[in-house]
N, CA, C and O atoms as a Maestro MAE file, in Angstrom:
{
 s_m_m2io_version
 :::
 2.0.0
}

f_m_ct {
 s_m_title
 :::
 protein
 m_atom[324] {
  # First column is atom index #
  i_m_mmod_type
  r_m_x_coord
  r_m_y_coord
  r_m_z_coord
  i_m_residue_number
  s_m_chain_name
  s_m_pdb_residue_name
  s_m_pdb_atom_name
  i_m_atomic_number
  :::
  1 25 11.792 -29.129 23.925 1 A "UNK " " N  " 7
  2 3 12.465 -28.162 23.065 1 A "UNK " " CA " 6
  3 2 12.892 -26.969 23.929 1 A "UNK " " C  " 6
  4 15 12.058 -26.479 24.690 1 A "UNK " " O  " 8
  5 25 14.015 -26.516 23.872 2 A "UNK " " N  " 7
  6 3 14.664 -25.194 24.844 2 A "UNK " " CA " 6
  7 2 14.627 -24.027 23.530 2 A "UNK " " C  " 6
  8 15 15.112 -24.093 22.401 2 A "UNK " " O  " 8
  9 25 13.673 -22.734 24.351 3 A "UNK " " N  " 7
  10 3 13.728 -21.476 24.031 3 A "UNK " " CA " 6
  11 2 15.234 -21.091 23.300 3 A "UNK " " C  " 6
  12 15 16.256 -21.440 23.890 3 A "UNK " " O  " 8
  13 25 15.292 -20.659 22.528 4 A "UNK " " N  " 7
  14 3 16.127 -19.780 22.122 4 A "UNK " " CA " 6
  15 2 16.701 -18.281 21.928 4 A "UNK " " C  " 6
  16 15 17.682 -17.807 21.353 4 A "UNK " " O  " 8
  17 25 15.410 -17.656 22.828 5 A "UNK " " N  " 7
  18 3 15.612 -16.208 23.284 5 A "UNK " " CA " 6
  19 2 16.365 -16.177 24.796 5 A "UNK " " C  " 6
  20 15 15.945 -16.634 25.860 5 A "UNK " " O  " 8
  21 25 17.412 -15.595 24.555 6 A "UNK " " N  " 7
  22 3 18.469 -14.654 25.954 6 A "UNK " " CA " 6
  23 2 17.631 -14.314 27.237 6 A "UNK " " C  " 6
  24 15 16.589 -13.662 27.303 6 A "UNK " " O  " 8
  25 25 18.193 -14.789 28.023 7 A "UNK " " N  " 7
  26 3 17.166 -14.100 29.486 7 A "UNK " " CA " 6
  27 2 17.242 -12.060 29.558 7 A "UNK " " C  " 6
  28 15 16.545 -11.198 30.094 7 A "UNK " " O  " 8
  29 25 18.469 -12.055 28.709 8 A "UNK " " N  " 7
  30 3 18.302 -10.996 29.484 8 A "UNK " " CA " 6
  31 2 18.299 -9.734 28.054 8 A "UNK " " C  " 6
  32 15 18.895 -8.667 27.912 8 A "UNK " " O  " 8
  33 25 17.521 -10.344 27.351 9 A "UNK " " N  " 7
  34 3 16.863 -9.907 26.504 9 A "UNK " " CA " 6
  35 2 15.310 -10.770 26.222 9 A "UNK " " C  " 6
  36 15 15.376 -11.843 25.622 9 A "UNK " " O  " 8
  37 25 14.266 -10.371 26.573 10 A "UNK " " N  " 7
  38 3 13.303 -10.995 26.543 10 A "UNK " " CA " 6
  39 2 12.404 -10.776 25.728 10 A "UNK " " C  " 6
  40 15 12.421 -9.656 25.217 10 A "UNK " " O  " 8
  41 25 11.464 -11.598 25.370 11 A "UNK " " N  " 7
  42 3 10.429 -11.066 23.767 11 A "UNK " " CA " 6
  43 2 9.781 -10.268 24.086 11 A "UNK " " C  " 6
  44 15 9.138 -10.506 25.108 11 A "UNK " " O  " 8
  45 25 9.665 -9.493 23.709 12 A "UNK " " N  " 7
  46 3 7.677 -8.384 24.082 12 A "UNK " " CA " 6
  47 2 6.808 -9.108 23.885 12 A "UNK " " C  " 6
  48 15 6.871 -10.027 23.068 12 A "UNK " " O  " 8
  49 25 5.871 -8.857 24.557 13 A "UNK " " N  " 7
  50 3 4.531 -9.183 24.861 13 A "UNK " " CA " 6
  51 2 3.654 -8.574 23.895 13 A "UNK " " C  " 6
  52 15 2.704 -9.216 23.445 13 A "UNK " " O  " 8
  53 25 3.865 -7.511 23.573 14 A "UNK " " N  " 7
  54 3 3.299 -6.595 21.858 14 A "UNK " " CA " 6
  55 2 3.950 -7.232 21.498 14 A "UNK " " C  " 6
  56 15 5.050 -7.674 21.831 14 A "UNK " " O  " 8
  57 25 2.772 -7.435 20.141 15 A "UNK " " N  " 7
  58 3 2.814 -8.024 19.155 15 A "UNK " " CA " 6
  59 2 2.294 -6.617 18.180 15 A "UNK " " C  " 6
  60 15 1.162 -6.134 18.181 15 A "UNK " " O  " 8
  61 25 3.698 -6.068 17.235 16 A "UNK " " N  " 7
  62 3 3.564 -4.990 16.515 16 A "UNK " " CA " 6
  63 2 2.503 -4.838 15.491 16 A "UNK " " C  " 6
  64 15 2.225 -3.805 14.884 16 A "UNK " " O  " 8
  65 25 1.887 -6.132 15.368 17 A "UNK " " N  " 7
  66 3 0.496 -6.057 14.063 17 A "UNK " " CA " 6
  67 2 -0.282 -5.343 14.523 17 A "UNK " " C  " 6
  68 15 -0.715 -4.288 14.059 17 A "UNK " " O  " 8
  69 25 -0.643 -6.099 15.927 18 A "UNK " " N  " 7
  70 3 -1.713 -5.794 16.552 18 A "UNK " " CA " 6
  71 2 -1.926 -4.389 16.848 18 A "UNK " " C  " 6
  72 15 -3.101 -4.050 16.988 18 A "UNK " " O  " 8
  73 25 -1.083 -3.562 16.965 19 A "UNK " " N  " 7
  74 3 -0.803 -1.861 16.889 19 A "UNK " " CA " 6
  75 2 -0.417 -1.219 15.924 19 A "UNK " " C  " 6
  76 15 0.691 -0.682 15.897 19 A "UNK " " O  " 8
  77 25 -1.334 -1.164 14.895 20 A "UNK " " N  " 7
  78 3 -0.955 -0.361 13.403 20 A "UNK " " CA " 6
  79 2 -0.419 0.739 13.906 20 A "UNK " " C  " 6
  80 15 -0.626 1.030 15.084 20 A "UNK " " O  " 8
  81 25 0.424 1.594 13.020 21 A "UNK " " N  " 7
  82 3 1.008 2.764 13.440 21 A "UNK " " CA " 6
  83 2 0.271 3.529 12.852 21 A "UNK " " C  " 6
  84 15 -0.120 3.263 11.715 21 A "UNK " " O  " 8
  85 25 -0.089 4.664 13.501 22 A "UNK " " N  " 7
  86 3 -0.718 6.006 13.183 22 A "UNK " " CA " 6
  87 2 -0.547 6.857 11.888 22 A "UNK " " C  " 6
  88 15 -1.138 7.936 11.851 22 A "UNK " " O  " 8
  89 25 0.304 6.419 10.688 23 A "UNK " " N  " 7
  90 3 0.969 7.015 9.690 23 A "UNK " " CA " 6
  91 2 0.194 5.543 8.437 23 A "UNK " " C  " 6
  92 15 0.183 5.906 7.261 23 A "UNK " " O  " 8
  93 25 -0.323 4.202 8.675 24 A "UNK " " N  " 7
  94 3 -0.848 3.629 7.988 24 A "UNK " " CA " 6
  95 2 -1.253 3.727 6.850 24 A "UNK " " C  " 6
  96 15 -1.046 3.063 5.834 24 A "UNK " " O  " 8
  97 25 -2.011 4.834 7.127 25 A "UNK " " N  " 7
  98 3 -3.401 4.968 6.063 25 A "UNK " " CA " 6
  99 2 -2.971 6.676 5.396 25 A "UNK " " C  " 6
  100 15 -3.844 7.285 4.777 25 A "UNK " " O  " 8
  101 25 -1.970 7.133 5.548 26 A "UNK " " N  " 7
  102 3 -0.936 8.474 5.472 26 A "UNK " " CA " 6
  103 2 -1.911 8.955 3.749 26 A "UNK " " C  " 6
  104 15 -1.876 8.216 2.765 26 A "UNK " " O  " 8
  105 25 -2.543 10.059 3.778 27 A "UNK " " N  " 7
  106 3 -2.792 10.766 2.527 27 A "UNK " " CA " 6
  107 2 -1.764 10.371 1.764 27 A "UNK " " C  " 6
  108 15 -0.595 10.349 2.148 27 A "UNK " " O  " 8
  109 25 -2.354 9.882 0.107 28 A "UNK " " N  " 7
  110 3 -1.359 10.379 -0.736 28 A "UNK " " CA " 6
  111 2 -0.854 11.742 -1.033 28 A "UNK " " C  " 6
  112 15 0.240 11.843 -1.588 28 A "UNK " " O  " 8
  113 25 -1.473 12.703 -0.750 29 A "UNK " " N  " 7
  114 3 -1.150 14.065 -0.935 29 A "UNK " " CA " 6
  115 2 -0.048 14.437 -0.013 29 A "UNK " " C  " 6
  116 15 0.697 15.347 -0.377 29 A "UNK " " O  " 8
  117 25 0.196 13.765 1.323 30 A "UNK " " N  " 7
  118 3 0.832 14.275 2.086 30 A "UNK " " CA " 6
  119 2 2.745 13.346 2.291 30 A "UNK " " C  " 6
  120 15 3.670 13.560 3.074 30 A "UNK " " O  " 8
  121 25 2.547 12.274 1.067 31 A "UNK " " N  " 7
  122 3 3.677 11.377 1.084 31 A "UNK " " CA " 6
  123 2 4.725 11.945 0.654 31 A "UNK " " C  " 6
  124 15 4.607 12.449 -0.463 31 A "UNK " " O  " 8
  125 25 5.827 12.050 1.212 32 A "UNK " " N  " 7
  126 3 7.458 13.031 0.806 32 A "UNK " " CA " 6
  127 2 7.522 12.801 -0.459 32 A "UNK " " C  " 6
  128 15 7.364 13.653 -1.333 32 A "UNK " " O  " 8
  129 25 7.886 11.005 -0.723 33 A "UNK " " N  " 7
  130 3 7.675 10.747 -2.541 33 A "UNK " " CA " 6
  131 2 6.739 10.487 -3.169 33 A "UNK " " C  " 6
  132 15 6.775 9.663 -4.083 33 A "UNK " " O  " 8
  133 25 5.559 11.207 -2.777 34 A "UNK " " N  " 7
  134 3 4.268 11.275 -3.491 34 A "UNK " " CA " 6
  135 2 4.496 11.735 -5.264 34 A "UNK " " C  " 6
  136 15 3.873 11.247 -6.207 34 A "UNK " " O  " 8
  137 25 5.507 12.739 -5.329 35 A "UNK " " N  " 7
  138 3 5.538 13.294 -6.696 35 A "UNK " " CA " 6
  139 2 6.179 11.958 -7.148 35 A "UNK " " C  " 6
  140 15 5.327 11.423 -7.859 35 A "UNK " " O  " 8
  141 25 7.337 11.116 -7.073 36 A "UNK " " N  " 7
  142 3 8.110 10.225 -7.832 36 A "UNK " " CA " 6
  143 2 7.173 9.884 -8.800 36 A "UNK " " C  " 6
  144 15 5.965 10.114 -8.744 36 A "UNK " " O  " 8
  145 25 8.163 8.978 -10.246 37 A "UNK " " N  " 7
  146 3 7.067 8.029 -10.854 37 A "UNK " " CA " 6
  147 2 6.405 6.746 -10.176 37 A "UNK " " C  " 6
  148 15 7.121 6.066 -9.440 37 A "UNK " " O  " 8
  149 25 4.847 6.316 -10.418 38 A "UNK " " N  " 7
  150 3 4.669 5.180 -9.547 38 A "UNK " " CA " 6
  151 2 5.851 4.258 -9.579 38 A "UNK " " C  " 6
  152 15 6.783 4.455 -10.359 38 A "UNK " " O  " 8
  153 25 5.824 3.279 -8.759 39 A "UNK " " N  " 7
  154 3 6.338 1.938 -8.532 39 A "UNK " " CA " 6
  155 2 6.016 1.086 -9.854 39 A "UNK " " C  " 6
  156 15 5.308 1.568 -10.739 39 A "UNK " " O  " 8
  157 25 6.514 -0.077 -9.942 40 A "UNK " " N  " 7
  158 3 6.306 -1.172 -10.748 40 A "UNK " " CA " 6
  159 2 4.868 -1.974 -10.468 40 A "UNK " " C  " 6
  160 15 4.042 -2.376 -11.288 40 A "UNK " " O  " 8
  161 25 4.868 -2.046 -9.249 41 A "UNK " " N  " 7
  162 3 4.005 -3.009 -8.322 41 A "UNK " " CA " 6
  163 2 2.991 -1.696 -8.786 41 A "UNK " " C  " 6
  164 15 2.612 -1.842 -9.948 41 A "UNK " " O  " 8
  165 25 2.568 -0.685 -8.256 42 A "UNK " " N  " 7
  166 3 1.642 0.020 -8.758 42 A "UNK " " CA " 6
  167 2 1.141 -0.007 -10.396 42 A "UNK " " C  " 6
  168 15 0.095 -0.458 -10.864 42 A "UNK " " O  " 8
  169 25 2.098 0.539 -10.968 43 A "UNK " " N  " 7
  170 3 1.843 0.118 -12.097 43 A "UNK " " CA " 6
  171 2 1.152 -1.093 -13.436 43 A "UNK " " C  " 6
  172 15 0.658 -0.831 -14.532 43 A "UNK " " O  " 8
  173 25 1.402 -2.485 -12.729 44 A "UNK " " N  " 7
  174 3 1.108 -3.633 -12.789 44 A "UNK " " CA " 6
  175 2 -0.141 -3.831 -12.056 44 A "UNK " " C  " 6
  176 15 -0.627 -4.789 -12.657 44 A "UNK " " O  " 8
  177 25 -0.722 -3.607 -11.397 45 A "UNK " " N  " 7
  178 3 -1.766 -3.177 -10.379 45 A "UNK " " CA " 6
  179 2 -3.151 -2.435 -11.214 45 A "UNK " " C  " 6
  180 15 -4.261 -2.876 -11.513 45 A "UNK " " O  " 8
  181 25 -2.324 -0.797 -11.461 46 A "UNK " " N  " 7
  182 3 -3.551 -0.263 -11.862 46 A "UNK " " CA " 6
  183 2 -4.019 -0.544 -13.626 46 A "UNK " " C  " 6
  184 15 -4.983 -0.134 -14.271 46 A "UNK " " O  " 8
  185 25 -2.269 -1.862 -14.186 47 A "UNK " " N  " 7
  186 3 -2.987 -1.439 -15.078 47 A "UNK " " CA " 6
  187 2 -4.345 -2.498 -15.638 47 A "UNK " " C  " 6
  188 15 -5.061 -2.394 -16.634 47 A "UNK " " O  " 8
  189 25 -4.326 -3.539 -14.508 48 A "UNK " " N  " 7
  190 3 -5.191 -4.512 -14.314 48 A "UNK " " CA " 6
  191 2 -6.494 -4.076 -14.199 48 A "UNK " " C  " 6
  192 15 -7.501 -4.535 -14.738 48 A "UNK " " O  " 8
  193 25 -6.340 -2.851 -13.205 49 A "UNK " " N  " 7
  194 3 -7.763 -2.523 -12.887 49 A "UNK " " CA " 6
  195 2 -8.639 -1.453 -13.391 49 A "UNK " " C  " 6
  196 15 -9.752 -1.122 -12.982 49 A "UNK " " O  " 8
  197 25 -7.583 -0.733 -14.834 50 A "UNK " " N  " 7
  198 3 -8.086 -0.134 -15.627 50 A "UNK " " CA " 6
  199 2 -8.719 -0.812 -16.805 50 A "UNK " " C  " 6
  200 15 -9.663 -0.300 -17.406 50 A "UNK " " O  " 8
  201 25 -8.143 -2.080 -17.162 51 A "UNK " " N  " 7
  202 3 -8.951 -3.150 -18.165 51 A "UNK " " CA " 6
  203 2 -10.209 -4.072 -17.425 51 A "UNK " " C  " 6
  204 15 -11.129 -4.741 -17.896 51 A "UNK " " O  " 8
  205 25 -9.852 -3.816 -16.290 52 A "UNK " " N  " 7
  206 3 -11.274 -4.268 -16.209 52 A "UNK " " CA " 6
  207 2 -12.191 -2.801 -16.033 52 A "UNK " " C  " 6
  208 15 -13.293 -2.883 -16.576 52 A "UNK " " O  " 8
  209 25 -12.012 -1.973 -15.611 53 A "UNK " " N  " 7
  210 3 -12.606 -0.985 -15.642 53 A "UNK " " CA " 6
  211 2 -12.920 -0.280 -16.561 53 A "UNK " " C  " 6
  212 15 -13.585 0.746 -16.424 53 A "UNK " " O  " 8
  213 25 -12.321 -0.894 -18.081 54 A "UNK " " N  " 7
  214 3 -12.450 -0.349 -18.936 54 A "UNK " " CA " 6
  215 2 -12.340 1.126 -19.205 54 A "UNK " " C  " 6
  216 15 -13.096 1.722 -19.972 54 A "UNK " " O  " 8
  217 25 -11.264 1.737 -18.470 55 A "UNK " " N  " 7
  218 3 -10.743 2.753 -18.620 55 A "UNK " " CA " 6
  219 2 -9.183 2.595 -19.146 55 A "UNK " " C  " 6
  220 15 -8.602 1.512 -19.217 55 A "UNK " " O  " 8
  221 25 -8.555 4.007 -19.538 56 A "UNK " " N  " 7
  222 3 -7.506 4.012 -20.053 56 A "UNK " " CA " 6
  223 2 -6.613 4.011 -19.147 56 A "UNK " " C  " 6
  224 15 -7.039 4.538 -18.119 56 A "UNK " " O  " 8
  225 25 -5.393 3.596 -19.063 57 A "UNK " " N  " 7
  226 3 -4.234 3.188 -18.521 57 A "UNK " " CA " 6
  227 2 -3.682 4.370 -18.749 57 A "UNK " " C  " 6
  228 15 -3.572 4.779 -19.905 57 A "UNK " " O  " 8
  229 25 -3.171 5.229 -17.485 58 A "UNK " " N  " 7
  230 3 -2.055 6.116 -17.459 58 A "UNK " " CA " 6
  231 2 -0.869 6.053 -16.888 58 A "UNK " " C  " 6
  232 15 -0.643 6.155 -15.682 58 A "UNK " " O  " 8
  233 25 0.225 5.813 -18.108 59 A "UNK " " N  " 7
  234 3 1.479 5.446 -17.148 59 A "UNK " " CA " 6
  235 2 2.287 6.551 -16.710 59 A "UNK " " C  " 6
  236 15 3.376 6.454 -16.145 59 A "UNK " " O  " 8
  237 25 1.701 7.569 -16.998 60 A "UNK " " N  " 7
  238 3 2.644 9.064 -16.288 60 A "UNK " " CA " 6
  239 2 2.221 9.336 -14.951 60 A "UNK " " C  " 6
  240 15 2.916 10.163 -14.361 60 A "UNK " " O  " 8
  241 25 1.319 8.883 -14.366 61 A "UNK " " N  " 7
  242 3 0.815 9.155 -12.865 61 A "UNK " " CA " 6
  243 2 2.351 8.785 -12.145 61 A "UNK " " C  " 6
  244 15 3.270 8.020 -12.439 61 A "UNK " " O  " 8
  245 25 2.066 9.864 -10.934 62 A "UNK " " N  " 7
  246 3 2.802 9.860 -9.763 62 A "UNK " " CA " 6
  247 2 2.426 7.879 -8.830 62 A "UNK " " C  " 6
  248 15 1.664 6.922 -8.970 62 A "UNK " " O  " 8
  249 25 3.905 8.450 -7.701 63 A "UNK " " N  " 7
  250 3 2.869 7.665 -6.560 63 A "UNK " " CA " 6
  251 2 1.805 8.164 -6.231 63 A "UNK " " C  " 6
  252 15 0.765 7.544 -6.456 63 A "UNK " " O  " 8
  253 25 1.784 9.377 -5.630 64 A "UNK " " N  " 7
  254 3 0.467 9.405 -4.766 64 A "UNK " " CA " 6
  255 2 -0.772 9.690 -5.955 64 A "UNK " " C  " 6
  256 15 -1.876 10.100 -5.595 64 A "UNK " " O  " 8
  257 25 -0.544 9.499 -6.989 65 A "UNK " " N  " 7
  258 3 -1.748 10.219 -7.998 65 A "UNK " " CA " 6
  259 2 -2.284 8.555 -8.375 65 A "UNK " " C  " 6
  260 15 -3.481 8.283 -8.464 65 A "UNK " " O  " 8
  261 25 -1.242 7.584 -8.562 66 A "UNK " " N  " 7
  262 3 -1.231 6.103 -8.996 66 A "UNK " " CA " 6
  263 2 -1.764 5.783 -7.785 66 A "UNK " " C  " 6
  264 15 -2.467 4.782 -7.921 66 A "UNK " " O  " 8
  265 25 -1.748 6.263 -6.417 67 A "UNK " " N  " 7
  266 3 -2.277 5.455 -5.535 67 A "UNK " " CA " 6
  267 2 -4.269 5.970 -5.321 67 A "UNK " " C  " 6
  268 15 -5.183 5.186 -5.066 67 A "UNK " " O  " 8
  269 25 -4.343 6.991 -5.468 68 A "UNK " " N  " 7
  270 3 -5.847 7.654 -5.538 68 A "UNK " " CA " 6
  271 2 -6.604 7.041 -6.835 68 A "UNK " " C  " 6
  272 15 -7.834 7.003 -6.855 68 A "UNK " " O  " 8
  273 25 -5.739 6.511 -8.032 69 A "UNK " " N  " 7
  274 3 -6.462 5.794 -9.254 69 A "UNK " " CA " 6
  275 2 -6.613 4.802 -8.581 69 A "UNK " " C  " 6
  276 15 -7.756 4.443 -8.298 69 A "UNK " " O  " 8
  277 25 -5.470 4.072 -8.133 70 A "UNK " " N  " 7
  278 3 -6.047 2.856 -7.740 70 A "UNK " " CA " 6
  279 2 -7.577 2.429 -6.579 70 A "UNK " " C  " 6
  280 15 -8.365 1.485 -6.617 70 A "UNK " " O  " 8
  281 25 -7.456 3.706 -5.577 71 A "UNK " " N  " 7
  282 3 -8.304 3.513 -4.532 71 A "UNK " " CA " 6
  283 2 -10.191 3.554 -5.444 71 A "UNK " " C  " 6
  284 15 -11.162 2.827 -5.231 71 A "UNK " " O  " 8
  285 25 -10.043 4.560 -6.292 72 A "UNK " " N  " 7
  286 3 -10.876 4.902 -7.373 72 A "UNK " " CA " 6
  287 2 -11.243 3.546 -8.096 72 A "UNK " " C  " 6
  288 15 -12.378 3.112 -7.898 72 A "UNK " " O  " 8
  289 25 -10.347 2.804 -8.953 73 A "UNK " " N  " 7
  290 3 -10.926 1.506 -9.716 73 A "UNK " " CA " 6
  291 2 -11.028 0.397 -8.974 73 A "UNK " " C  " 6
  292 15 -11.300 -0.701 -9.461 73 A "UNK " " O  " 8
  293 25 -10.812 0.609 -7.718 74 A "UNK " " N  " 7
  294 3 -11.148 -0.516 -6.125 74 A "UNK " " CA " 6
  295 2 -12.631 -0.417 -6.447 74 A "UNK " " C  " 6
  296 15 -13.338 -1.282 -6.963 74 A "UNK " " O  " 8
  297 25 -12.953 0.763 -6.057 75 A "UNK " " N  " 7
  298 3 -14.463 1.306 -5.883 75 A "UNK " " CA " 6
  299 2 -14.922 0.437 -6.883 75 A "UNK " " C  " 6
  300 15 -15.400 -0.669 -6.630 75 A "UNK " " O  " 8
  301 25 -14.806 0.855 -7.900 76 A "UNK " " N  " 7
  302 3 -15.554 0.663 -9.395 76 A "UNK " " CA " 6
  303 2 -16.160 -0.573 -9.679 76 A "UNK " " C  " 6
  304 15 -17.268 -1.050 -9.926 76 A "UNK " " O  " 8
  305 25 -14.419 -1.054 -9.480 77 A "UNK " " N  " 7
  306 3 -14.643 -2.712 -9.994 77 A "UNK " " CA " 6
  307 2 -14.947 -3.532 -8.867 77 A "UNK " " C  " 6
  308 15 -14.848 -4.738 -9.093 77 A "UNK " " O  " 8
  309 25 -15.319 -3.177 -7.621 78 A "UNK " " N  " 7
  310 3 -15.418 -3.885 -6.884 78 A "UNK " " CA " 6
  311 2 -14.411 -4.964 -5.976 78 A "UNK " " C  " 6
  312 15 -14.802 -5.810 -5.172 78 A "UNK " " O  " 8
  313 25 -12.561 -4.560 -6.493 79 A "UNK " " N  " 7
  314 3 -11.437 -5.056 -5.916 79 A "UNK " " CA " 6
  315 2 -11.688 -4.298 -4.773 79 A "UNK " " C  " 6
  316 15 -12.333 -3.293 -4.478 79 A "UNK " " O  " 8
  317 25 -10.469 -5.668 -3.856 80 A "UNK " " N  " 7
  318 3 -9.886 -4.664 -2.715 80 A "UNK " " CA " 6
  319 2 -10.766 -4.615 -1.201 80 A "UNK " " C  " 6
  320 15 -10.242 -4.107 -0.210 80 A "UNK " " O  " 8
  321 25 -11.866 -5.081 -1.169 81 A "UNK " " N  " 7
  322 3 -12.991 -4.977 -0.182 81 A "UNK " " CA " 6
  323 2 -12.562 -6.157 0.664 81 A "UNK " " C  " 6
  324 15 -13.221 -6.479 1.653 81 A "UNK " " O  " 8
  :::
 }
 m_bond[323] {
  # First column is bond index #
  i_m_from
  i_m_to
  i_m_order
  :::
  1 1 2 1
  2 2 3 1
  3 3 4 2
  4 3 5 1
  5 5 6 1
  6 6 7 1
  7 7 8 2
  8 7 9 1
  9 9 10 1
  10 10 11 1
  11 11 12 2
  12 11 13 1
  13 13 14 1
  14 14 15 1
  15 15 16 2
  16 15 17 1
  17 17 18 1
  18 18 19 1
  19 19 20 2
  20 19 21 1
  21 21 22 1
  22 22 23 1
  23 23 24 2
  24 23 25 1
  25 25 26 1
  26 26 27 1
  27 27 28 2
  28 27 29 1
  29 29 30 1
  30 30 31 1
  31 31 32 2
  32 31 33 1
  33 33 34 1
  34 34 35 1
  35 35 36 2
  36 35 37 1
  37 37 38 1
  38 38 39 1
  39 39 40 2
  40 39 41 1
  41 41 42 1
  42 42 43 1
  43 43 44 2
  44 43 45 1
  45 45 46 1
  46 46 47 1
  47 47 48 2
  48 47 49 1
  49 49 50 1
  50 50 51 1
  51 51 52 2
  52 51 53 1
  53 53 54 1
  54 54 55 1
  55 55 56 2
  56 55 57 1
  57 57 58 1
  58 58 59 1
  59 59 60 2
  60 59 61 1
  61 61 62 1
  62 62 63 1
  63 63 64 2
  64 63 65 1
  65 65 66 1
  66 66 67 1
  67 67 68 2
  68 67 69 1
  69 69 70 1
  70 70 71 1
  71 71 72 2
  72 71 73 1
  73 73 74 1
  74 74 75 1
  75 75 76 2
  76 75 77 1
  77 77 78 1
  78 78 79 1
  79 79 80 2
  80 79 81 1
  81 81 82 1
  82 82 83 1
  83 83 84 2
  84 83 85 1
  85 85 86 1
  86 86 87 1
  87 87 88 2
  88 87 89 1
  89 89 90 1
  90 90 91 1
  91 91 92 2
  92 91 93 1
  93 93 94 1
  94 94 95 1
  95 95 96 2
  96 95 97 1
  97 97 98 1
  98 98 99 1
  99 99 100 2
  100 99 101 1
  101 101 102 1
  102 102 103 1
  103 103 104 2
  104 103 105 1
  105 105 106 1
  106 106 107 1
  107 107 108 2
  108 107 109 1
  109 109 110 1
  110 110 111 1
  111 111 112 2
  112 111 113 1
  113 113 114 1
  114 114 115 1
  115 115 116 2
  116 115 117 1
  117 117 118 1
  118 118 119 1
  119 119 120 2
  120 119 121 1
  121 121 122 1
  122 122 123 1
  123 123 124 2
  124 123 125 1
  125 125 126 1
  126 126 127 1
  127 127 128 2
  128 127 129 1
  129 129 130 1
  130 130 131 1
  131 131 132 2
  132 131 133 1
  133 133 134 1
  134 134 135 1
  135 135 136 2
  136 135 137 1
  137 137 138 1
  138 138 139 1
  139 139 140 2
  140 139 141 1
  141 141 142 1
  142 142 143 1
  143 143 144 2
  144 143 145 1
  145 145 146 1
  146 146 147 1
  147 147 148 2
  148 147 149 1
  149 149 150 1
  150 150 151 1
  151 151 152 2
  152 151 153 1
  153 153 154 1
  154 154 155 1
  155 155 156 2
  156 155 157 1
  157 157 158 1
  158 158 159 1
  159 159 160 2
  160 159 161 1
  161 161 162 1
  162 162 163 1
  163 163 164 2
  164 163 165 1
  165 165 166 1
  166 166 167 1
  167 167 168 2
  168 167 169 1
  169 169 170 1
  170 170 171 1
  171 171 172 2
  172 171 173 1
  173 173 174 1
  174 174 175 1
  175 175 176 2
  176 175 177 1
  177 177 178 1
  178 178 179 1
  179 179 180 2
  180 179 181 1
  181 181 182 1
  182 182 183 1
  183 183 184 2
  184 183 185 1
  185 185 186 1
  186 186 187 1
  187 187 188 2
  188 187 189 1
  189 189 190 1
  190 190 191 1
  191 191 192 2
  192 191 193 1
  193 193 194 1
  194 194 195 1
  195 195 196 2
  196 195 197 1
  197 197 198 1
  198 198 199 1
  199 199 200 2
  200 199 201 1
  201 201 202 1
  202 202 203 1
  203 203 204 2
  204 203 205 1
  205 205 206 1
  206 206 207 1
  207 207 208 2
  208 207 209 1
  209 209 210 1
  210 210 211 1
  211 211 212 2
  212 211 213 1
  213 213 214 1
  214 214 215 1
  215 215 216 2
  216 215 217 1
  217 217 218 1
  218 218 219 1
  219 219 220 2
  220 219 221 1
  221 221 222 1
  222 222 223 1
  223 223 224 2
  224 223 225 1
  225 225 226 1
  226 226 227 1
  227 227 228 2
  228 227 229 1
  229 229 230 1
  230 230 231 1
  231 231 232 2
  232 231 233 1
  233 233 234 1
  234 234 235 1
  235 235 236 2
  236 235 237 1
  237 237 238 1
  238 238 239 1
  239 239 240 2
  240 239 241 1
  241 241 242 1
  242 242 243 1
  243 243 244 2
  244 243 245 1
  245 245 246 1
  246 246 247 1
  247 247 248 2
  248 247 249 1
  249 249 250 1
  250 250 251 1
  251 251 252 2
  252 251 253 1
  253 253 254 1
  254 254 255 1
  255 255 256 2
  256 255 257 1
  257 257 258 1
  258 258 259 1
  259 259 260 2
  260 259 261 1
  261 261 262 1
  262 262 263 1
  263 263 264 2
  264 263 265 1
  265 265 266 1
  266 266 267 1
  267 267 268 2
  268 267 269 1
  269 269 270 1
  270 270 271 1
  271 271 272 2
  272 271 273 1
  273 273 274 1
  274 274 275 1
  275 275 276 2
  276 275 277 1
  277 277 278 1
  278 278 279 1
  279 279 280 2
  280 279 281 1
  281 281 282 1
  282 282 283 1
  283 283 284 2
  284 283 285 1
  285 285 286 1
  286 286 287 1
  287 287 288 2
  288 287 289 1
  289 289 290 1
  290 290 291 1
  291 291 292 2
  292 291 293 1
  293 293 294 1
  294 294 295 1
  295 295 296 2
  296 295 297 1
  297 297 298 1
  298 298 299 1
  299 299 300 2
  300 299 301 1
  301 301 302 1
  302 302 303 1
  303 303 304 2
  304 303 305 1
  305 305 306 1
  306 306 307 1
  307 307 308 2
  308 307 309 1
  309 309 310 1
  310 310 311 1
  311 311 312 2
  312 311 313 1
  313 313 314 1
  314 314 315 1
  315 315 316 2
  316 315 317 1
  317 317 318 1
  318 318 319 1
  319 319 320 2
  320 319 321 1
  321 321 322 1
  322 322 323 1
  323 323 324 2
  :::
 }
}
């Protein structure tokens, strides 16, 4: 089988997984669209893990406020580990 990468463009040797970027794990407090309304995917998410948590579902949370509930009913319910 013949390579299909250019000689004179060659692959890196990093492999970008393997070097998370420093901004990863970024505060929700500190995210530009932290205020927006959550996402869908958030939304659908926490509201899973508020029925099992048997807490109430808030659909007015922010991103970054939807993302601190979620880290919160991780804990709880034991998701996410």
């Amino acid at each position: 089988m013949r390579s299909t990468a250019r000689k004179d463009h060659p692959m890196s040797d990093t492999n970008p997984k393997s070097e998370p970027f420093s901004n990863a794990e970024k505060n929700p407090d500190d995210w530009t669209t932290g205020d927006e309304a959550m996402t869908g995917a958030q939304a659908s998410y926490l509201k899973t893990l508020s029925e099992e948590a048997h807490e109430e579902f808030d659909d007015t949370l922010s991103k970054a406020d939807a993302s601190k509930k979620i880290d919160e009913l991780q804990e709880k319910t034991g998701r996410g580990k």
